[in-house]
DRENVO-887790 format. One line per field, with one value per residue: chain; z, y, x of N, C-alpha, C in turn; residue number from 1. Coordinates in steps of 0.05 Angstrom, whole numbers. Example, Ala and Ser with C-alpha at 12.3 -4.5 7.8 and 13.67 -1.06 7.14 Angstrom:
unit	(A|A)
n_zz	(156|142)
n_yy	(-114|-45)
n_xx	(264|257)
ca_zz	(156|143)
ca_yy	(-90|-21)
ca_xx	(246|273)
c_zz	(156|157)
c_yy	(-66|1)
c_xx	(264|258)
pos	(1|2)
// end
This chain:
unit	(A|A|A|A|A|A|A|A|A|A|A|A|A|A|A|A|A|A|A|A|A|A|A|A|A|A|A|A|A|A|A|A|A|A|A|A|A|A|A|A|A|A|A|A|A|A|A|A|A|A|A|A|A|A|A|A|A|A|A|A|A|A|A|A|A|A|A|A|A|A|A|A|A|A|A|A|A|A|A|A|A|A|A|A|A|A|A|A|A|A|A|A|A|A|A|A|A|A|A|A|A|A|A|A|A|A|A|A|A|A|A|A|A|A|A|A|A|A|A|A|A|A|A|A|A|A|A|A|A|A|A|A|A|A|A|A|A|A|A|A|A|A|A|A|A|A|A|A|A|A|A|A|A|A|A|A|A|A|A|A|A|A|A|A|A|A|A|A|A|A|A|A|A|A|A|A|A|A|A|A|A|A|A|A|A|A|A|A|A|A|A|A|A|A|A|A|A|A|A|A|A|A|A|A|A|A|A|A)
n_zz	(0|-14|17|18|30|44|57|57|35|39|8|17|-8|-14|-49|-86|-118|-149|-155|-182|-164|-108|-41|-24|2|11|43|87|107|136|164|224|249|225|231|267|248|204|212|228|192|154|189|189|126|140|167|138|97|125|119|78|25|44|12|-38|-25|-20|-74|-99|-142|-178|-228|-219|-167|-195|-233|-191|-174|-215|-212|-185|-210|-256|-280|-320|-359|-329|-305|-284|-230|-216|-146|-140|-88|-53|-100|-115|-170|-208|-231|-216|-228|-275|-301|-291|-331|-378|-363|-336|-322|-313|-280|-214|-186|-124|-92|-43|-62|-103|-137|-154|-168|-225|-253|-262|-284|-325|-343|-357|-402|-432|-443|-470|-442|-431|-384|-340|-289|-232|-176|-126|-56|15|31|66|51|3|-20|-20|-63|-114|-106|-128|-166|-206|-193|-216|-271|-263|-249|-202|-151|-130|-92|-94|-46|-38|8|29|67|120|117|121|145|199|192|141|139|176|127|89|112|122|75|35|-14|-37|-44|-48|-27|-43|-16|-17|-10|19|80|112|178|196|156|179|230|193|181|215|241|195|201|254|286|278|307|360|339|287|246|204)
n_yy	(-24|47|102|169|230|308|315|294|228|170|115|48|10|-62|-89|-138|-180|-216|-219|-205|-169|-146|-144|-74|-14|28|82|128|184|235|250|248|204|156|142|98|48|59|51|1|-30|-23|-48|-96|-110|-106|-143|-187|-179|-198|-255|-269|-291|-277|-267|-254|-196|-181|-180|-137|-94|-24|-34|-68|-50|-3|-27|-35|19|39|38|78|120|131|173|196|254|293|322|295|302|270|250|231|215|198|167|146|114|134|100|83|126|141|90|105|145|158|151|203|277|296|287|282|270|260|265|236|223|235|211|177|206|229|180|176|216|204|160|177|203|162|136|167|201|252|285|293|303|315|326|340|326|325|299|321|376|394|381|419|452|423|408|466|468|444|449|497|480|424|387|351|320|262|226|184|139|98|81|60|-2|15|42|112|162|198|262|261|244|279|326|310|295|354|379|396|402|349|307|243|191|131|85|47|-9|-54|-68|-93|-88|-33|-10|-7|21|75|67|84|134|162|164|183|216|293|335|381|354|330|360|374)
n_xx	(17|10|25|6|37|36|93|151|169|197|230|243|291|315|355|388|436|423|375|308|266|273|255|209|190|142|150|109|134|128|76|66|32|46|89|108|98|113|175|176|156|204|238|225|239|294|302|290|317|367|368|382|428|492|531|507|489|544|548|524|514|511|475|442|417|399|348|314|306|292|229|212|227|199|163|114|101|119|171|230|284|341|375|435|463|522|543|592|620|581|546|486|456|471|448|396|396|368|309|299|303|343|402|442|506|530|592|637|696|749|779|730|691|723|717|664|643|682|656|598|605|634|590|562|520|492|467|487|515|565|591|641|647|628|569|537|550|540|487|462|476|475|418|402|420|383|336|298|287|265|199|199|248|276|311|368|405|462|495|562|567|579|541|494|517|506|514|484|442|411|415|385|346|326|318|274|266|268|221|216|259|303|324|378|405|459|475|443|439|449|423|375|387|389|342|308|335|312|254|238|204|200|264|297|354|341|319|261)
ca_zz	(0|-24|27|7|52|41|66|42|28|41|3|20|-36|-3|-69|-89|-149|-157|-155|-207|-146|-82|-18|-34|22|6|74|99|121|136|185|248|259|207|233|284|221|168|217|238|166|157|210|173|104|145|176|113|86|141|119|59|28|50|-19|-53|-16|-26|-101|-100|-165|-190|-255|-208|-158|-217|-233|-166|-164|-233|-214|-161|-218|-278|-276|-342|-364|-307|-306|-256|-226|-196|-135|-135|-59|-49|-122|-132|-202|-221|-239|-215|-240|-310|-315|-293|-346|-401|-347|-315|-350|-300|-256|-201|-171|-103|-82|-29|-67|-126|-165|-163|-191|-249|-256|-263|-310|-358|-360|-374|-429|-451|-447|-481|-432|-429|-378|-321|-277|-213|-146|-109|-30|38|20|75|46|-34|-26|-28|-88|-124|-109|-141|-200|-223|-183|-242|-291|-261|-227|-178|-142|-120|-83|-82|-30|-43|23|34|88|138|120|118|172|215|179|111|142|176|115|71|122|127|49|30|-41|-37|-49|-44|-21|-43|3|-30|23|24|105|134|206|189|146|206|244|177|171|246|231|178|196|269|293|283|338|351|329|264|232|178)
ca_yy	(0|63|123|199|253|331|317|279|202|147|87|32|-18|-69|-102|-157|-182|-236|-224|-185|-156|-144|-121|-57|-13|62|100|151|195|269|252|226|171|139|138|79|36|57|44|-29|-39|-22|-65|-126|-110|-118|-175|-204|-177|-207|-278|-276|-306|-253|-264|-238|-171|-161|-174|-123|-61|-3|-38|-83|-22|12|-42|-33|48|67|38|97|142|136|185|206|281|300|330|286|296|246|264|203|214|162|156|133|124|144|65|77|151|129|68|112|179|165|156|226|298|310|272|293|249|270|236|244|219|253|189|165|233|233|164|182|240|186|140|194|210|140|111|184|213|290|304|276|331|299|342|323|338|321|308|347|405|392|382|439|464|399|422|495|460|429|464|511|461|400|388|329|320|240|222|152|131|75|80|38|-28|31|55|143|186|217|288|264|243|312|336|303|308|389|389|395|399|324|287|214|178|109|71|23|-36|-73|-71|-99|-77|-16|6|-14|47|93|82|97|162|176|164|192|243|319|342|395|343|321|379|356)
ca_xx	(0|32|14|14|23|44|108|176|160|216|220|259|287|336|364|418|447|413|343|294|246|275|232|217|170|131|146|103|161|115|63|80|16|54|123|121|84|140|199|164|162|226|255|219|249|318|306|281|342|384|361|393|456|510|543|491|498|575|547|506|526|496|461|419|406|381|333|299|301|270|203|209|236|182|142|94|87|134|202|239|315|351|403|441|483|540|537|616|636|553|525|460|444|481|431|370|394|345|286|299|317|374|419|468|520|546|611|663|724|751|779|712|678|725|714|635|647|693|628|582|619|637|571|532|505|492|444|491|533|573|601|653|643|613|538|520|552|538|461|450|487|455|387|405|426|357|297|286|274|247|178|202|276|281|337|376|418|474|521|575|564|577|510|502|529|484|499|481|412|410|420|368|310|325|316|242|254|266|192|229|279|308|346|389|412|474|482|417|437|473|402|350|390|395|309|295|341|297|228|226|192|221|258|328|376|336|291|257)
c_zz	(0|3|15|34|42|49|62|51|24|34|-5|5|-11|-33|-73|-113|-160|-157|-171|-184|-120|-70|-30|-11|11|35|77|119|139|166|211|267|251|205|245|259|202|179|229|206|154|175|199|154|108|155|153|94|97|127|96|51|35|25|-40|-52|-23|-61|-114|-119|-173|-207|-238|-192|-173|-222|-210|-167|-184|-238|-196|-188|-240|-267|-302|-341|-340|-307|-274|-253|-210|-179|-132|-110|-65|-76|-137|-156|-217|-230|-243|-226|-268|-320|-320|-322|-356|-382|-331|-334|-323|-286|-238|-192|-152|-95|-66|-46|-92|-145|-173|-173|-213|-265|-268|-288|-335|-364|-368|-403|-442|-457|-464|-468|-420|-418|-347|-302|-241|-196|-131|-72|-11|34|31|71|20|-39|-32|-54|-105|-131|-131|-172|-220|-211|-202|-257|-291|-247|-206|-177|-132|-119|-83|-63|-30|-23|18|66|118|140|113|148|182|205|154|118|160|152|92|76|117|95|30|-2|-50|-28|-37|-39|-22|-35|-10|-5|20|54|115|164|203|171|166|223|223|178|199|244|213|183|229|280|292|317|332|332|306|254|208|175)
c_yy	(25|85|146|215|287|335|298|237|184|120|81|14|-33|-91|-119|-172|-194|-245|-198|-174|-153|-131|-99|-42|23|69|125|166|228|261|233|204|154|122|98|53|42|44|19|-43|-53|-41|-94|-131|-117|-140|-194|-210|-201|-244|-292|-288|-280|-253|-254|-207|-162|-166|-161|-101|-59|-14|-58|-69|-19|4|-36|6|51|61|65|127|149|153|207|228|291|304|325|290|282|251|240|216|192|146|140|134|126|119|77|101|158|115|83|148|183|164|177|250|300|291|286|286|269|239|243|243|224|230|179|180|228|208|166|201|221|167|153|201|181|124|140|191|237|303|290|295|308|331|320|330|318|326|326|371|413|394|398|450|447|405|449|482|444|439|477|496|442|404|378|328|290|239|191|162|104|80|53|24|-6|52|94|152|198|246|288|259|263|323|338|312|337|401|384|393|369|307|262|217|152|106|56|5|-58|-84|-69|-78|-53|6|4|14|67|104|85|127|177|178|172|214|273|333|365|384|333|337|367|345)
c_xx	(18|9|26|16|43|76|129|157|189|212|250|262|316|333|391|413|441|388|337|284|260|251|231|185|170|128|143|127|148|99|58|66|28|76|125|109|115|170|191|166|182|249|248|233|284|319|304|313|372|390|373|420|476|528|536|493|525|578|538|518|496|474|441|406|384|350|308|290|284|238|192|203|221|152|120|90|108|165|220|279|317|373|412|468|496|542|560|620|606|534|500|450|454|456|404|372|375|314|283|305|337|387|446|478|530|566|631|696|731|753|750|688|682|719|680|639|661|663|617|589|630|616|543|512|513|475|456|512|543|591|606|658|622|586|533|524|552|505|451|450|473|427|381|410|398|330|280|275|268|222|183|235|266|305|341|402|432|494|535|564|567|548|522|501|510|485|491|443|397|400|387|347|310|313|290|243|256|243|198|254|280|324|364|411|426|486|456|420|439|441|378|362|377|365|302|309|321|272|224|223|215|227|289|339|366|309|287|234)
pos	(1|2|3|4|5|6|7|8|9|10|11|12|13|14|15|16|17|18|19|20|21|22|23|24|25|26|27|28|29|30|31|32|33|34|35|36|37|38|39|40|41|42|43|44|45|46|47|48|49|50|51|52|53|54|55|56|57|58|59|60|61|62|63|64|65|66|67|68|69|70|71|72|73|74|75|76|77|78|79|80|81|82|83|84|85|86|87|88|89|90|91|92|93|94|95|96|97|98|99|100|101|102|103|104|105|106|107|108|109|110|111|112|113|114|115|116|117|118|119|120|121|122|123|124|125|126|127|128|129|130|131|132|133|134|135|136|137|138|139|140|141|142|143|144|145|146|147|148|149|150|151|152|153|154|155|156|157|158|159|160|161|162|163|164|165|166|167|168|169|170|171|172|173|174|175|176|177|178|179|180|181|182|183|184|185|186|187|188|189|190|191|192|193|194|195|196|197|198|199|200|201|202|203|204|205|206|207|208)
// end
């Protein structure tokens, strides 16, 4: 059951390399009847996760990600960008280009920017821009770069097995022009924190 509400929407895909469908959960992220329901959800979709072969998970790339995100990302008549956070050398916001008009890779590590910028360009794609920096201090800039000319901003999320930092999920909640959010889940345990970060209640330490 897909819920709506006026207020950012979190959906969880936990995907691996070797399956067409992974779990995949629409979390009411905005109104806070909804919270203890999306992060119970959420706690299922890891355990579910948990149960799996663990070899599957450390097989987990971008092009199977992908697979899982752009049922998030089609959207008809609608001018969608994609912020791909934690995007590394761009996989998953490469595979999704032609289903989006924009894409923006955020990445901490430079080799693996320019590394993103040589695929874009080796695989023909011209609607793909990458920033290299501390998400929590690129999102913004990111955002500035596509608000004008899209209707919808969706975010993915591909951390490493360390999951995202508590200021990247600061960061995200604070940022309203972000509708969605896709999780992408190679650390079961490690994502059971990341969606209780995300889905509870606003307070000082997590506006949003």
């Amino acid at each position: 059951e897909t819920q709506k509400s006026a207020d950012h929407t979190v959906i969880v895909a936990a995907a691996s390399a070797d399956s067409e469908t992974g779990p995949a959960a629409n979390l009411d992220a905005g109104a806070s009847a909804h919270r203890a329901a999306a992060c119970a959800e959420a706690h299922a979709v890891s355990e579910a996760a948990n149960k799996a072969d663990s070899s599957a998970h450390d097989a987990l790339d971008g092009a199977a990600a992908s697979r899982h995100v752009q049922q998030f990302t089609h959207r008809p008549g609608r001018r969608v960008a994609l912020l791909d956070i934690c995007c590394g050398t761009g996989t998953i916001g490469l595979c999704l280009s032609k289903s989006v008009s924009r894409v923006v890779g955020v990445e901490l590590v430079p080799e693996a920017v320019a590394n993103a910028v040589a695929n874009a360009d080796r695989n023909g794609v011209h609607n793909a821009e990458f920033l290299c920096g501390k998400a929590e201090n690129v999102i913004r800039d990111a955002i500035k770069m596509v608000e004008r000319d899209c209707d919808e901003i969706i975010a993915v999320v591909d951390p490493p097995r360390a999951g995202l930092h508590s200021a990247v999920v600061r960061a995200i909640r604070r940022t309203s022009e972000i509708r969605q959010l896709v999780y992408v889940c190679c650390a079961p345990e490690r994502f059971h924190e990341n969606a209780l970060q995300l889905c509870r209640p606003e307070s000082k330490s997590y506006e949003g």
